[in-house]
N, C-alpha and C positions, 0 to 999 in steps of 0.2 A: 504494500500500500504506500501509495506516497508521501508526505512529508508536507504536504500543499494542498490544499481549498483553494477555488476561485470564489470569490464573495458568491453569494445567493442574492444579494439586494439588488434586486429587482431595478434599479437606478443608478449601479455603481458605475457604471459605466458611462454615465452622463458625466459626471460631477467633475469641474471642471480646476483637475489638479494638475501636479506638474507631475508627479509620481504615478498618473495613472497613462500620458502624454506614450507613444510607442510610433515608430515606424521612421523613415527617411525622405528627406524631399520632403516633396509636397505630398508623399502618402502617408501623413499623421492620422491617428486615432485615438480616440481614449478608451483604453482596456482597463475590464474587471481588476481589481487590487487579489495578487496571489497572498491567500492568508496560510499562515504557519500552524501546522499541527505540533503540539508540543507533547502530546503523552497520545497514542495509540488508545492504552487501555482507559484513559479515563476524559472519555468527548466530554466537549465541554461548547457551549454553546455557540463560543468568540470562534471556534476550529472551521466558521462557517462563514461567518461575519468579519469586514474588517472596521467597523464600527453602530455603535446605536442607532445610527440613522437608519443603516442597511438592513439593520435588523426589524427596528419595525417598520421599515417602509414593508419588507416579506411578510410581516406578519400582519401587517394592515391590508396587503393584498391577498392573504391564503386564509386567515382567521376563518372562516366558514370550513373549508377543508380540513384544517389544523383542530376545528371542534367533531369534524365528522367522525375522528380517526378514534376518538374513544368520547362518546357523546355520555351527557350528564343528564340522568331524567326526572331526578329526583336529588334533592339538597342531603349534605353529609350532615352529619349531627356526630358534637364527641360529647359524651356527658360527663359533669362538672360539679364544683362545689363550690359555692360563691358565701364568701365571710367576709359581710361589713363587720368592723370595727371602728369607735367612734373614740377620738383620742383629742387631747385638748393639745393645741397648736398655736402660733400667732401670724400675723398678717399685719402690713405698713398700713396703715392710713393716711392720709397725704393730706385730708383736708381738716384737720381737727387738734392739730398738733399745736404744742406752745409754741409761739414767735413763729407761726408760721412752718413749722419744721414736721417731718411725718414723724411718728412714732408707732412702735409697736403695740400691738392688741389683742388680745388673748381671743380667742374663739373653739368650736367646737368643730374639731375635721371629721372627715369621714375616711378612711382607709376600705377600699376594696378589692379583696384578694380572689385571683381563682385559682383551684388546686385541681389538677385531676382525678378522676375517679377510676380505679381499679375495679371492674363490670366481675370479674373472676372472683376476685378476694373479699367484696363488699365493699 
């Protein structure tokens, strides 16, 4: 297998760089940017791409396709344990202070955590 990707983006080849510039004379072109594979075993998404643009401009053109390939028909759900706890905190106040000055002010926070829930062990 090669060691090279030519971009996927759908536009890379417009884009008007000096790095993508090929040919002699007056027979210039601008060509796809060869992107670098760097690990074999572990694709990675950029081994395709040679930048954000190109990426989603393919993904902005294939998104219908790209959902066909493993469609969603129904919403995931993980279930959860949700623990407010209510903790005394402070906060500036800016309008109320001596000489004009903010000062600190006690109030009542709310902290909420979620843990997950282990569906096997309870």
């Amino acid at each position: 297998m090669s060691n090279y990707n030519w971009c996927h983006g759908p536009n890379c080849h417009t884009n008007h760089t000096q790095s993508r510039i090929r040919g002699s004379g007056d027979n210039k072109v601008l060509r796809t940017i060869k992107v670098k594979v760097y690990s074999e075993r572990d694709l990675n998404i950029f081994d395709f791409f040679c930048s954000n643009n190109c990426l989603h401009d393919y993904l902005h053109l294939h998104a219908r396709v790209i959902a066909n390939i493993a469609p969603r028909r129904e919403a995931l759900e993980t279930p959860i344990k949700v623990i407010k706890e209510k903790y005394e905190s402070t906060r500036w106040d800016w309008n109320n202070g001596v000489d004009n000055r903010p000062q600190q002010v006690p109030y009542m926070a709310t902290r909420t955590t979620i843990k997950s829930v282990d569906n096997d062990n309870g």
